[in-house]
Every structure is written in structure tokens, then in C-alpha cells.
N, C-alpha and C positions, 0 to 999 in steps of 0.2 A: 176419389179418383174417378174419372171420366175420360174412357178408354175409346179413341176415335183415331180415326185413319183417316187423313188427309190429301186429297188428289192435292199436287202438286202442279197442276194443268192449270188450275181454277182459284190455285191460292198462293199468293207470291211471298216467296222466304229467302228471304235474307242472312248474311253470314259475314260475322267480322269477328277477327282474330290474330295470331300468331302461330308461330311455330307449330310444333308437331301437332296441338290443339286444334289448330286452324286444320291441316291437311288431316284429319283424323274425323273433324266433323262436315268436312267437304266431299270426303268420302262416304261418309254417311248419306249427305243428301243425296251427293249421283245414285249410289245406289237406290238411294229413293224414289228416284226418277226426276228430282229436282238438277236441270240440264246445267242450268247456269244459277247459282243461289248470287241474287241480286246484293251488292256490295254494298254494308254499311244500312243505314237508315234514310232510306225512301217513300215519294207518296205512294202508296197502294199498298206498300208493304204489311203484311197482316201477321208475322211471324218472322222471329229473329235469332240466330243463334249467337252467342256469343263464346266464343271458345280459345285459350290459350295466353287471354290480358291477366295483369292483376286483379285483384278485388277491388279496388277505387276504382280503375277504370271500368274494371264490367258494373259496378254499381251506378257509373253515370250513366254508360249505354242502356240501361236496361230502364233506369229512370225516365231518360230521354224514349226510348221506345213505347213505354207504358203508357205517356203522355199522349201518344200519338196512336193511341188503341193496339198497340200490336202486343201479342204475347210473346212472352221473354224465356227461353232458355238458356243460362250461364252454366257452363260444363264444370262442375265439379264443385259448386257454389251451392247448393238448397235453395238454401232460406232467400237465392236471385232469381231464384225461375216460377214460371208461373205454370211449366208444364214440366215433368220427367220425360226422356226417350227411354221404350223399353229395349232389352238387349232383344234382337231381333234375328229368326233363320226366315233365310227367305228359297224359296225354292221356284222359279220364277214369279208368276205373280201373285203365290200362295208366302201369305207371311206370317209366323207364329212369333207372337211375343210373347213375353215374359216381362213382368214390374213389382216392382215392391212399395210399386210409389216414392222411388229416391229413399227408404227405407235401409236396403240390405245388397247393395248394386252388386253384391260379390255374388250371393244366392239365385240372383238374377242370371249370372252371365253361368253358373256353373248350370242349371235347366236350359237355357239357350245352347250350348255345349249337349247336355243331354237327348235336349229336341231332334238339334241336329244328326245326330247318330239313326235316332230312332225315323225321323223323316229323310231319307235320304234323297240326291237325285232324281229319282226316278218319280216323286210327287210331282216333277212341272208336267208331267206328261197327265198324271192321272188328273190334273186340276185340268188341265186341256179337254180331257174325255169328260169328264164330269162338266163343263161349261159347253158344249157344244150340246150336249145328249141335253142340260139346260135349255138351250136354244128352241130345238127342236120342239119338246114338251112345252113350252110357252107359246111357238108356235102355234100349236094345237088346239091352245087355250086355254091348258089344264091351270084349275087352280093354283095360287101358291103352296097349299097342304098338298096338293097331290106331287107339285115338281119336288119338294121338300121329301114326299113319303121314297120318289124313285130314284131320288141320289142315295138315299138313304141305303135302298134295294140295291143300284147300283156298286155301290162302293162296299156293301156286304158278299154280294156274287162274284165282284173283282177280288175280294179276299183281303181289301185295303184295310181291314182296323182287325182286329184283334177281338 
């Protein structure tokens, strides 16, 4: 597994589907921050979802996409996708996933559940202070170790981890 996070700005994704599958991983993207997921199989397109066809049909789309270099995820299929989605808490632009690598998606969603409890609302605010007080420290010019050592500091004198 090879766990990476995708700007959605700089990489265009695609989305072809049905039913509740389709409005399930449409939702997915927006919250992604993917505004409009590009319909169907396009040039540029470099990622595709597939969600809510049959098996025949996601096995052609995903054929047809592989062909054309793009990486393939069919929702509920394995052995069609070339990547898993983790179950994901997002708290603005802070995002904790959890995967099992398409493994145990139930384990998955029940720690995503978990996360969420233990992370609550009030992280978008602390990711806000912790990226600005960033800001400023690079400003400075401090090292990487050293903006690393004072979020570290930060987030222990805010009281944020345990």
C-alpha cells in the first residue's frame, strides 16, 4: 500500500456511475474538494471512479481507463481497483484516514467512527494556529527540525494530544 493524498487542483478525476453508488462517491469527491469530477473517460483524466454499474460494465470501464494510463477505483469490486479510498474524518483541511488496504472496510469505518469522536470540531481551528505559527517560523528561516521541534512544543503547551 502506498498511502498519498491527492490535490484535486493539479489532478483531474473522474466519476461514472449509477444510483446511490454514484451520489455516494460524488459526495465523496466534493468533499474532497474535487468541484466538478470530470464525466466518464476523458483526455487528461488521470483517475477514475467507478461506482454503482455492474461487474461487466465496471470491468470494461476500468479496462478502457487503464489503457489510457489512468488509475482505476470500482467501489465495492477489489480485485478492479488499482487504489482503495480510506474511510476518512476530515476536520477542515486536517484529514485522518484509516485502510486496510480493501482488506477489512468494516474495521476501517468502525476507527474512522472512533477518530472522529476523539478528534472533534475544534481541530480545524487548531490546524489553523498550528499553520500560521508554521508560517511565520519559516518565515524566519528556521529549519525544517526546528518548525517540526515547535509545533511539536506548540501543540503540547495547547494541551492538544494526550
Amino acid at each position: 500500500m502506498l498511502p498519498l493524498a491527492i490535490d484535486p487542483r493539479t489532478v483531474r478525476v473522474g466519476l461514472i456511475g449509477a444510483g446511490e453508488g454514484l451520489a455516494r462517491r460524488r459526495a465523496f469527491l466534493t468533499e474532497s474538494g474535487v468541484e466538478t469530477p470530470e464525466p466518464g473517460l476523458c483526455d487528461g483524466l488521470r483517475v477514475l471512479f467507478v461506482a454503482g454499474l455492474d461487474r461487466e460494465r465496471s470491468a470494461v470501464l476500468a479496462a478502457q481507463a487503464r489503457a489510457q494510463g489512468v488509475l482505476v477505483n470500482v467501489e465495492d469490486i477489489p480485485e478492479l481497483c488499482d487504489f482503495h479510498v480510506p474511510a476518512v474524518v476530515r476536520r477542515g483541511d486536517l484529514a485522518l484516514t484509516v485502510s486496510t488496504n480493501g482488506r477489512a472496510p468494516g474495521l476501517s469505518r468502525l476507527l474512522r467512527e472512533w477518530l472522529a469522536r476523539i478528534f472533534g470540531p475544534e481541530w480545524t481551528g487548531r490546524l489553523d494556529e498550528a499553520a500560521r505559527a508554521r508560517e511565520g517560523w519559516r518565515a524566519e528561516g528556521l529549519a525544517p527540525s526546528e518548525v517540526s521541534e515547535r509545533t511539536r512544543d506548540l501543540a503540547a503547551r495547547q494541551g492538544w494530544l494526550p
